[in-house]
Each structure stands twice: as structure tokens, then as C-alpha cells.
C-alpha positions in Angstrom: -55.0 13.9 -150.9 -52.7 10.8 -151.4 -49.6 11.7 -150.5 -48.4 10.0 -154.2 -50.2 12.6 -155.3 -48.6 15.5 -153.9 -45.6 17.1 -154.3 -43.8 19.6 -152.3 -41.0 21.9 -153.6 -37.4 21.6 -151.8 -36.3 24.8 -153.2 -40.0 27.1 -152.4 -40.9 24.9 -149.6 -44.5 24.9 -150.2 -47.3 22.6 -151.4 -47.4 22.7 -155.1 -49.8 20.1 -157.1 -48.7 17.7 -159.8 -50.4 19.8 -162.4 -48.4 23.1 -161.5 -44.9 21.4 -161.4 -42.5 23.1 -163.9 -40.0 21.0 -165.5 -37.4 23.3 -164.5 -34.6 23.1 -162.4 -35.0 25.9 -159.7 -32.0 25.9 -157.3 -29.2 26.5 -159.5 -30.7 30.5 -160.9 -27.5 30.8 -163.2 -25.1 28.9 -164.9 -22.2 29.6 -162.1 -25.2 28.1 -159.7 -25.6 25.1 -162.0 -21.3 24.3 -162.2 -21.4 25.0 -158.7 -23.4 21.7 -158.5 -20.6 19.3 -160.2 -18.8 19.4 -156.9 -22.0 17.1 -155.4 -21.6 13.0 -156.1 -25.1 12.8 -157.6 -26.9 15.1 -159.4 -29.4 17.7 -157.4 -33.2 17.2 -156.8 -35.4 18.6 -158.9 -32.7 19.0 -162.6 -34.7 18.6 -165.5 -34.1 15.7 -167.5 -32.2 17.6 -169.9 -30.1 19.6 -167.6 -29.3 16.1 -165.6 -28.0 14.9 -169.3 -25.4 18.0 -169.4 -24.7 17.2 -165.6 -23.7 13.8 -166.3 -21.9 14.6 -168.8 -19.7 17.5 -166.9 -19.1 14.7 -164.9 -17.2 12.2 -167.7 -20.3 9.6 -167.8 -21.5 9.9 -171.1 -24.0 6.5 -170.6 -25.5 8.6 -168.1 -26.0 11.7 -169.3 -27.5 10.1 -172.8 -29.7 8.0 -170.6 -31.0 10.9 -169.0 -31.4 13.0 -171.8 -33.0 10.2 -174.1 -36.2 10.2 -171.5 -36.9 13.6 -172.5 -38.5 13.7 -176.0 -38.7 17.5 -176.0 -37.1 20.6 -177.3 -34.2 20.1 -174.2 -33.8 16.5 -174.3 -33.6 16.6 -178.0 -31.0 19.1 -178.1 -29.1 17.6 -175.3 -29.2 14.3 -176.7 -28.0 15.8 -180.5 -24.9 17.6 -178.2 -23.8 14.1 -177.0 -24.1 12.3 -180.3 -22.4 15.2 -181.9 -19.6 15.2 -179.1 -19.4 10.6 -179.3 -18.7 11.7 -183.2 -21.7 10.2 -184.5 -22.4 12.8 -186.9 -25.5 11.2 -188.5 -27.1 10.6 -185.3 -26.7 14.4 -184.0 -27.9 15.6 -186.8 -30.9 13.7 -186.6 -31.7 15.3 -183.3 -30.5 18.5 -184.1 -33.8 18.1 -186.6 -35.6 16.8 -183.9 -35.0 19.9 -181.1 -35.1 22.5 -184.5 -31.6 23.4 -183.8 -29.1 24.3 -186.3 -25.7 21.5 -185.6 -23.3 23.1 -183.9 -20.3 24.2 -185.3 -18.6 25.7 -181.8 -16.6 23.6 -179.6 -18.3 20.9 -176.8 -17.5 23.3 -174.2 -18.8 26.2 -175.8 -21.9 24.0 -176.4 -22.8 22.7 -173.4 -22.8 26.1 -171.8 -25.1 27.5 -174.8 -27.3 24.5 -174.1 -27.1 24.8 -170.2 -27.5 29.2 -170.0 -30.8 28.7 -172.0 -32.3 25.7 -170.3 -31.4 27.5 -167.1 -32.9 31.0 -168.0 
């Protein structure tokens, strides 16, 4: 095989083919795991695109985490990116992805949120 075409894991440390990658962020097991990581300058290998949108955000740089989350037109990504409108105070625009991820708004506070959002991305 290319080596383009294979992948190896960082966190299993063995040979795992493109087809059998999970979009899931496997070092950080827990959410403690996952805040443990906003010490580092740059987000860790292998964080969902999702999970890298909450990361960013932890951090302050909401252009980054909304650029992050935006690439992922799923269920995460969609519910990260209606966090982020919803916390930049464009109602309208949250909402929209609220819709989008099948997510009733949120009504709790941004910190609450974001640890709703990262606990079940994580689990």
C-alpha cells in the first residue's frame, strides 16, 4: 500500500485502514481528559472536527473554532456550530443549526453548554 493510503493510530499504535478510521477523538476518554488538553498551544492529533470547534473555542478564538466546526456538516459539527452562533448572539443563525443537528436551542448557560456538547461527543 501507498503510504497516502494508510493511516496509523497515535493513540492504539497499530495499522488501521482509511475505511476503519472513527471520527472520534480517542486520547482524551473523559471530559477532565479533554480540559486537560487546553493547557497544549494547538489542539491534539486526532480531535474530531467538532470537538476541535469546542477546543478552539475554550481557548478564546471563536474564528477558529467556527472554522473548524463549519467543515463538519454532521450531527457534531452542526451542533457545535449552532453553540457558537448561539454564544456570538446571532439568534437566527443558531437556531438554524440547532434544526440542522435536531437539537432543541439551548436555554443553559455557554459553559453549561459546551460541556453538554463536549461529555457526549466524547462518550
Amino acid at each position: 500500500m501507498r503510504h497516502e493510503e494508510n493511516r496509523w493510530s497515535a493513540n492504539r499504535l497499530q495499522f488501521i485502514a482509511p475505511e476503519e478510521l472513527i471520527p472520534r477523538y480517542t486520547g482524551a476518554v473523559n471530559l477532565t481528559e479533554f480540559r486537560r488538553s487546553l493547557s497544549l498551544d494547538a489542539p491534539p492529533d486526532g480531535l474530531t472536527l467538532a470537538l476541535g470547534g469546542l477546543w478552539w473555542d475554550a481557548k478564546g478564538d471563536w474564528t477558529k473554532a467556527h472554522e473548524s466546526a463549519q467543515q463538519d456538516e454532521g450531527f457534531a459539527g452542526s451542533w457545535v456550530h449552532a453553540y457558537l452562533h448561539r454564544k456570538e448572539g446571532d439568534a437566527s443563525n443558531a437556531a438554524y443549526w440547532y434544526g440542522r443537528a435536531k437539537v432543541p436551542p439551548s436555554r443553559s448557560s455557554f459553559e453549561e453548554e459546551w460541556e453538554e456538547i463536549a461529555s457526549s461527543l466524547l462518550s
